[in-house]
C-alpha positions in Angstrom: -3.8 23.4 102.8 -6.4 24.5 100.5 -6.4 27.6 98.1 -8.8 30.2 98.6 -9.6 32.8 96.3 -8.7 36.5 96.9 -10.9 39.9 95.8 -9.6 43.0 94.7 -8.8 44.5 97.8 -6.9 41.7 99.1 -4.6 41.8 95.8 -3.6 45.2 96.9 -3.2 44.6 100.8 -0.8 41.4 100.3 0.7 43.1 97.3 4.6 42.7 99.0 3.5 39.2 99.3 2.3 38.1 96.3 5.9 39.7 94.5 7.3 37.0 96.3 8.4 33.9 94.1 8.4 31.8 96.9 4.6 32.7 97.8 3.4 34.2 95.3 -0.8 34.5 94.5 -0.6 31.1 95.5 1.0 30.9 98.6 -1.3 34.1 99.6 -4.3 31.9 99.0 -3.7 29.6 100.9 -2.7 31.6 104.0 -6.6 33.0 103.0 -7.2 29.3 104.0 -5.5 28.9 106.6 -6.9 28.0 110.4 -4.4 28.9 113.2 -5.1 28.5 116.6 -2.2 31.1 118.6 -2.5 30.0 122.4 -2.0 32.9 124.5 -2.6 36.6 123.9 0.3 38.0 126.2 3.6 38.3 124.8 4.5 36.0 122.6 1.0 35.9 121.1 0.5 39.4 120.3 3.5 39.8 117.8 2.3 36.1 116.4 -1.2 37.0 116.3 -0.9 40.9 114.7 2.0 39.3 111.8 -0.3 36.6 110.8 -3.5 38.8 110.8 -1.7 41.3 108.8 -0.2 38.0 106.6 -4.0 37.3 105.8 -4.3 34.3 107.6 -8.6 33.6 106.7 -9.0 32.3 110.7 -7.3 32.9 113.6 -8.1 31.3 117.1 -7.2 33.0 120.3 -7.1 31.1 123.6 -6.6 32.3 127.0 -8.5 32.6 130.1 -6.5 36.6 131.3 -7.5 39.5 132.0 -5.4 43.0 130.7 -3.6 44.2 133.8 -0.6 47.1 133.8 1.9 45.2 134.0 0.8 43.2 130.5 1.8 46.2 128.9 5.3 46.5 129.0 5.5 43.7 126.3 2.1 42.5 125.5 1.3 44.7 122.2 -1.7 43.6 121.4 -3.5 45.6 124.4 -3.5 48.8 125.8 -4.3 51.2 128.7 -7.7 51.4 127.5 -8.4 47.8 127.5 -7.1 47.4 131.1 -9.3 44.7 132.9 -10.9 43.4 129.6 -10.5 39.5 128.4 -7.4 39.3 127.0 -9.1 37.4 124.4 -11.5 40.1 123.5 -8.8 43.2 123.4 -6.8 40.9 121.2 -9.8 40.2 118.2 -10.4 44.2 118.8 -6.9 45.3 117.8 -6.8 42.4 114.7 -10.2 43.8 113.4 -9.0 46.6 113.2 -5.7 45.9 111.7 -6.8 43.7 109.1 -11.1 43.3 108.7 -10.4 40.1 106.0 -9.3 38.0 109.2 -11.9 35.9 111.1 -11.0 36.0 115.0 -12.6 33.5 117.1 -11.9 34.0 121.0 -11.5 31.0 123.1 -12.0 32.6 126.5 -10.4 29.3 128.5 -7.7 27.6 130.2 -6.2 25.0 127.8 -6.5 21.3 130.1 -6.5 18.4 128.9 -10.5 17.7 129.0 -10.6 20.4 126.3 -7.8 20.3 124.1 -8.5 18.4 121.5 -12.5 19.9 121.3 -10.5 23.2 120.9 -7.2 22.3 118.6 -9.3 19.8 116.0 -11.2 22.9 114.1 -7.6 24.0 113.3 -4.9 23.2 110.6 -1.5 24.8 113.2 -1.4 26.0 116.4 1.3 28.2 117.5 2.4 28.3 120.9 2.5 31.4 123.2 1.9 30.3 126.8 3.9 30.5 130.0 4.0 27.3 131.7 6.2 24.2 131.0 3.1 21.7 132.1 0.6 23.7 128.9 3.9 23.1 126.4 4.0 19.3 127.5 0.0 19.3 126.9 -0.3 21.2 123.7 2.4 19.0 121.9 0.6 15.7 122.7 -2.7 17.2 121.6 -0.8 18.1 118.2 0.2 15.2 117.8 -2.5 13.5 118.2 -4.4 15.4 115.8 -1.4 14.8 113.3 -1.5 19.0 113.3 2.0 21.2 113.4 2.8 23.3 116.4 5.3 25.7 116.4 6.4 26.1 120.2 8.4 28.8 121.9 9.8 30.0 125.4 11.5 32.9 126.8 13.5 33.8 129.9 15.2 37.4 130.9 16.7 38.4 128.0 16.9 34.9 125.9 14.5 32.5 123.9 13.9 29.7 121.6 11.9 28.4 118.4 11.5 25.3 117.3 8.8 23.4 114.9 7.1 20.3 115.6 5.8 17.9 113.1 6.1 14.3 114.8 3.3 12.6 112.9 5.4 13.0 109.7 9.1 11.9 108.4 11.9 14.3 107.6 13.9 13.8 103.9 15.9 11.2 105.2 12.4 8.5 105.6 12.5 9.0 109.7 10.1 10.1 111.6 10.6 13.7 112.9 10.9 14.5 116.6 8.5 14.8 119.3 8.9 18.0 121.9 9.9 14.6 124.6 12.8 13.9 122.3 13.9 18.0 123.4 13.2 17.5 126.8 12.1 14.4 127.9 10.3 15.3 131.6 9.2 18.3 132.8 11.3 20.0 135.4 10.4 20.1 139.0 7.6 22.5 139.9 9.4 26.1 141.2 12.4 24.9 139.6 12.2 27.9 136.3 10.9 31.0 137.9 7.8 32.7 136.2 8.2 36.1 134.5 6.8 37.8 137.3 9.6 36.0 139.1 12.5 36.7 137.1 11.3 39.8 134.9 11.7 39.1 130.9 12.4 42.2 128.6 9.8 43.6 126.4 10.7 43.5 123.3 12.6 40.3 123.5 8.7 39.1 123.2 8.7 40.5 120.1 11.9 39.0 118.4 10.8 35.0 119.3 7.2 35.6 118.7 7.9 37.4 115.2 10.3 34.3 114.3 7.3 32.6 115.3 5.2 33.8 112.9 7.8 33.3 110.5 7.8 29.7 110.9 3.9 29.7 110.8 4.0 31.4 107.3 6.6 28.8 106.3 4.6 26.1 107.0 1.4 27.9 105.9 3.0 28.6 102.1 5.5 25.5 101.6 8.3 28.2 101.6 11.8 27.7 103.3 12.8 25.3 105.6 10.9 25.1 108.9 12.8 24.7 112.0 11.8 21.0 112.4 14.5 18.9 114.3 16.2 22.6 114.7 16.1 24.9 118.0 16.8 28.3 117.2 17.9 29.7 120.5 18.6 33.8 120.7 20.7 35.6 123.1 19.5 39.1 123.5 21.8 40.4 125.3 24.9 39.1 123.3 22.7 39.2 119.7 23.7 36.4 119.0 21.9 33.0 117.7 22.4 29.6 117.8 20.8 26.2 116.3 20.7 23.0 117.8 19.8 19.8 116.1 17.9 17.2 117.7 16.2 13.6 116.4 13.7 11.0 117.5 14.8 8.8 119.8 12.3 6.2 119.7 
């Protein structure tokens, strides 16, 4: 990604950052750069979207097609009672102008599908993955992939989740190719098989933990620093706190 100058102001703001060897005035430019698309606004996206706004990430992209209702706000930060009934989309670029004024939100006021993806995903460098539906997942990594772009791709249930980083257009240290999301799980389960949130209830802040690792891993990738969890599922276990990682390959 490209380097992009920073003024006075922004010296000061990514201050903590810039101390850092590993990203450094550097790395901080080129999350100045930096065009992320965060699909979803709920619970996942806000801690993804308000960490990388307040990272300095130049663009950020914001799709969904929601409205705010009540019961968004046990988890979904980004919003509040006040906002109740507004896009979802619009109460999200609200709350990151006001956090951080040096980040560009565009709102993307849609359902993802496959006649639009790649129109929406090819303006951007990374998209980060915060939606709620196995068939979207399955959707977004083929678009990705196609447009040789990394996604970074989560999922919650009650009170656990996972994280993992997909770059399947390029090859790992060892020269081979790195894994698609089909080499994870190769079909999608049977329709009412894995119960919605609404179904089976998730805890708030659990939200927060996988879409701040999120983040994480977009920041990574953003500044070359670390090892992104490519090949690697993170998987957390609230209610235990406890984490695991399992490796998985290509497999053709």
């Amino acid at each position: 990604m490209n380097e992009t100058p920073l003024d006075q102001d922004e010296v000061a703001r990514y201050a903590r950052h810039i101390v850092l060897r590993e990203i450094g005035g550097a790395g901080q430019q080129r999350l100045k750069a930096a065009r992320v698309l965060v699909l979803g606004a709920g619970g996942l996206g806000s801690p993804v979207l308000s960490y990388l706004a307040a990272a300095g990430v130049g663009l950020l992209g914001v799709v969904d097609d929601d409205l705010v209702s009540l019961s968004n706000l046990q988890r979904q930060i980004l919003h509040d009672t006040g906002t109740i009934g507004m896009a979802k989309t619009e109460s999200a670029k609200r709350t990151l102008g006001r956090l951080n004024p040096h980040t560009r939100v565009i709102a993307h006021q849609m359902r993802l599908t496959a006649d639009n993806a790649i129109d929406v995903l090819t303006a951007y460098d990374m998209v980060v993955d915060g939606s709620d539906n196995i068939e979207t997942r399955y959707l977004l990594a083929d678009a990705c992939e196609t447009l040789n772009i990394p996604l970074v791709m989560a999922a919650v249930g009650r009170f656990d989740g996972s994280v993992t980083v997909l770059t399947p257009y390029d090859t790992g240290a060892d020269g081979k190719p790195c894994p698609r999301y089909r080499d994870l799980f190769p079909q999608a389960p049977p329709p009412g098989l894995v119960p919605s949130c609404s179904e089976a209830g998730v805890v708030g802040a659990l939200t927060g933990v996988i879409g701040t690792l999120e983040a994480m891993e977009a920041i990574k990738l953003i500044t070359g620093a670390g090892d992104p969890l490519i090949g690697r599922l993170l998987l957390y276990d609230g209610l235990n706190a406890s984490f695991q990682t399992v490796r998985y390959g290509r497999k053709g």
